[in-house]
C-alpha positions as a Markdown table, in Angstrom:
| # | Residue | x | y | z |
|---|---|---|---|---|
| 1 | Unk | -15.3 | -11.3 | 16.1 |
| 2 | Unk | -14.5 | -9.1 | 12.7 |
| 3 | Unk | -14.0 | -11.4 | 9.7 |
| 4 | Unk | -9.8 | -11.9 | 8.8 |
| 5 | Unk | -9.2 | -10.1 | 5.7 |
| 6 | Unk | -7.8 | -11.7 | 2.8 |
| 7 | Unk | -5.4 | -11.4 | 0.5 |
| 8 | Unk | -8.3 | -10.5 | -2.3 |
| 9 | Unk | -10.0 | -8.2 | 0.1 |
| 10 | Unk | -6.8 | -6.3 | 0.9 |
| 11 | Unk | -6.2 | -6.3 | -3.2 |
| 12 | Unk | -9.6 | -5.0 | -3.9 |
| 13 | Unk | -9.8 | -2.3 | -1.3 |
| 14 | Unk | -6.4 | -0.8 | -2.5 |
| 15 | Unk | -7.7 | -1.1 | -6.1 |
| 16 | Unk | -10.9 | 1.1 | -5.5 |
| 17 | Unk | -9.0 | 3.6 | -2.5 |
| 18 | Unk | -6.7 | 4.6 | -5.6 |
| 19 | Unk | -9.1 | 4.6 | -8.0 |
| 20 | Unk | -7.6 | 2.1 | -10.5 |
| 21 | Unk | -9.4 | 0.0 | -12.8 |
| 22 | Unk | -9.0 | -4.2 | -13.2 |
| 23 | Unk | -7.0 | -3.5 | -16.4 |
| 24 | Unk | -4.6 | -0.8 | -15.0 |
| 25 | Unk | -3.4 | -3.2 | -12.1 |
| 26 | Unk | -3.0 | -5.9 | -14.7 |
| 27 | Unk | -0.9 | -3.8 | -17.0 |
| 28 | Unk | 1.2 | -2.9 | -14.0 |
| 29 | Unk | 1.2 | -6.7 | -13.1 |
| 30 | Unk | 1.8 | -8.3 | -16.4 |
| 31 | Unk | -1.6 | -10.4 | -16.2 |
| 32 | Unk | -5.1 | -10.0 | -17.6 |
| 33 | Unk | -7.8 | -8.0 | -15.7 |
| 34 | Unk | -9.8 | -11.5 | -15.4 |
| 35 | Unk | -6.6 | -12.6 | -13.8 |
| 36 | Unk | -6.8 | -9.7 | -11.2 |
| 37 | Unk | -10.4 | -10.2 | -10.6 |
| 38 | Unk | -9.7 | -13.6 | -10.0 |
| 39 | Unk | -7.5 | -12.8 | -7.2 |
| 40 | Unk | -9.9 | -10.2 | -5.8 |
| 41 | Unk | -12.5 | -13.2 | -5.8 |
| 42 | Unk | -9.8 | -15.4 | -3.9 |
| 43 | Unk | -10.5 | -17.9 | -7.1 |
| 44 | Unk | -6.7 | -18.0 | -7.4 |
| 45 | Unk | -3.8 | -16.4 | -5.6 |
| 46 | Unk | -0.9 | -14.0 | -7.2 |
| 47 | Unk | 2.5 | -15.5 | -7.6 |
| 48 | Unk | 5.5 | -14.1 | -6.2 |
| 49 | Unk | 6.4 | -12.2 | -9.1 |
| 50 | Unk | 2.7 | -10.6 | -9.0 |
| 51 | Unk | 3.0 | -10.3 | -5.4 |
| 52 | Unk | 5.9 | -7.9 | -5.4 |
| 53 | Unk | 4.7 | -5.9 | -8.7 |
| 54 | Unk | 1.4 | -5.4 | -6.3 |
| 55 | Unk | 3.3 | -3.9 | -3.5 |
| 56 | Unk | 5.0 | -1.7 | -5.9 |
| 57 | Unk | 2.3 | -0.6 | -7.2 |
| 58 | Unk | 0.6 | 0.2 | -3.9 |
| 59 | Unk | 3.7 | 1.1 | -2.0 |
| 60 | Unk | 2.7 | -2.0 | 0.3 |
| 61 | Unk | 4.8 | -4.6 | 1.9 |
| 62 | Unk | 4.8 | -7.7 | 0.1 |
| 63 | Unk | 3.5 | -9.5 | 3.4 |
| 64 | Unk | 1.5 | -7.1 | 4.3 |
| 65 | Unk | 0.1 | -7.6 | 0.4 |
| 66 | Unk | 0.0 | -11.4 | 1.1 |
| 67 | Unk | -0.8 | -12.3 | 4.8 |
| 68 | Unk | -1.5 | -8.8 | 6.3 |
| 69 | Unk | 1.7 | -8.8 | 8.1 |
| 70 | Unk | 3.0 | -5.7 | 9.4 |
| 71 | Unk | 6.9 | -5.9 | 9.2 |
| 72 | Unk | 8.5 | -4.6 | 12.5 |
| 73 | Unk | 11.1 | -2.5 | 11.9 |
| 74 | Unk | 12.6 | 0.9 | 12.5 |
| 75 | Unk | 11.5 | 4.1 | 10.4 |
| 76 | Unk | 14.2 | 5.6 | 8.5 |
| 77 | Unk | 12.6 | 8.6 | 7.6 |
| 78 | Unk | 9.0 | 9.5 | 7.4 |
| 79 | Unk | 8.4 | 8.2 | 4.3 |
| 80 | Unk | 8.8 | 5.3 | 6.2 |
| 81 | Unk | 6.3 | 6.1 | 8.4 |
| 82 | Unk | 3.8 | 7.1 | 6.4 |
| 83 | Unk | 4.5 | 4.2 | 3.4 |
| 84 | Unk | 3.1 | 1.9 | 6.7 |
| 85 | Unk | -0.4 | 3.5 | 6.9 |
| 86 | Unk | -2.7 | 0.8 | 5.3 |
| 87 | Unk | -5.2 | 1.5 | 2.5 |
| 88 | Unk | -4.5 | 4.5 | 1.8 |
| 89 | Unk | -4.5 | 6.3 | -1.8 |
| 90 | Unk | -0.5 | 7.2 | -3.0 |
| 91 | Unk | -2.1 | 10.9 | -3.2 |
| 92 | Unk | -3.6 | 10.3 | 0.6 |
| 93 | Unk | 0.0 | 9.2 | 1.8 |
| 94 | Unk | 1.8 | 12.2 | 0.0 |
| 95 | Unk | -0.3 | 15.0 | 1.7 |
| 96 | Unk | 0.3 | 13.3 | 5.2 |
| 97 | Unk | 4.4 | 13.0 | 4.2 |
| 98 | Unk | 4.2 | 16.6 | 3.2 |
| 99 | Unk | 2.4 | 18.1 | 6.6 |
| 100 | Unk | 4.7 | 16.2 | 8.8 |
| 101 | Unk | 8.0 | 17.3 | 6.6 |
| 102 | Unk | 6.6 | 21.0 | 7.2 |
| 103 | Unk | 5.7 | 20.8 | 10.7 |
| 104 | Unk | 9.1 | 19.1 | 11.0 |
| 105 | Unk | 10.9 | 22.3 | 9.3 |
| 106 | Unk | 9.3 | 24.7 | 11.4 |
| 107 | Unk | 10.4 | 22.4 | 14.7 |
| 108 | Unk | 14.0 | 22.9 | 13.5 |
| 109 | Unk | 13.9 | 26.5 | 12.2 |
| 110 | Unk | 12.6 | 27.6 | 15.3 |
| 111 | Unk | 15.3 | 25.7 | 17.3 |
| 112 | Unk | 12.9 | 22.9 | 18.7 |
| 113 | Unk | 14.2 | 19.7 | 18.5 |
| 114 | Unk | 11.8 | 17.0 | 16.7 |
């Protein structure tokens, strides 16, 4: 059976996918990069405040940031859609958003329904 990941794995494997250092994601959280490795480590957990600024930063659900939740709920758009793909870079998501909005276009130019 595959080993539950954690909150700190989850943190750490969105830190390296988009290439940010310790000290970036602090700056963006308000903390010190010890604090961050900290809760990489699983030493210490973020606080709610921390929690959200996280899933800003990496266009995350807060659960999913926390617990590994996946919300259930309807896409809006595909930005929906593709803001759900876990652990993957903000550049990653952007060239998936960007195919599917042109494959999209060409369905309705050519009078295909999507």
């Amino acid at each position: 059976m595959a080993k539950q990941q954690t909150t700190g794995d989850r943190l750490r494997n969105l830190r390296e996918i988009n290439q940010y250092s310790l000290r970036y994601v602090a700056g963006e959280c308000g903390v010190s990069a010890n604090t961050v490795l900290r809760w990489e480590e699983g030493t210490s957990s973020p606080k709610k405040q921390h929690i959200i600024a996280l899933a800003e930063l990496y266009n995350r659900e807060p659960s999913w940031i926390q617990w590994g939740a996946q919300v259930k709920r309807e896409a809006k758009d595909t930005a929906d859609i593709v803001s759900a793909l876990p652990l993957l870079s903000k550049d990653q998501l952007e060239v998936i958003r960007l195919v599917i909005k042109s494959w999209t276009e060409k369905e309705v130019k050519n009078g295909n329904s999507v």
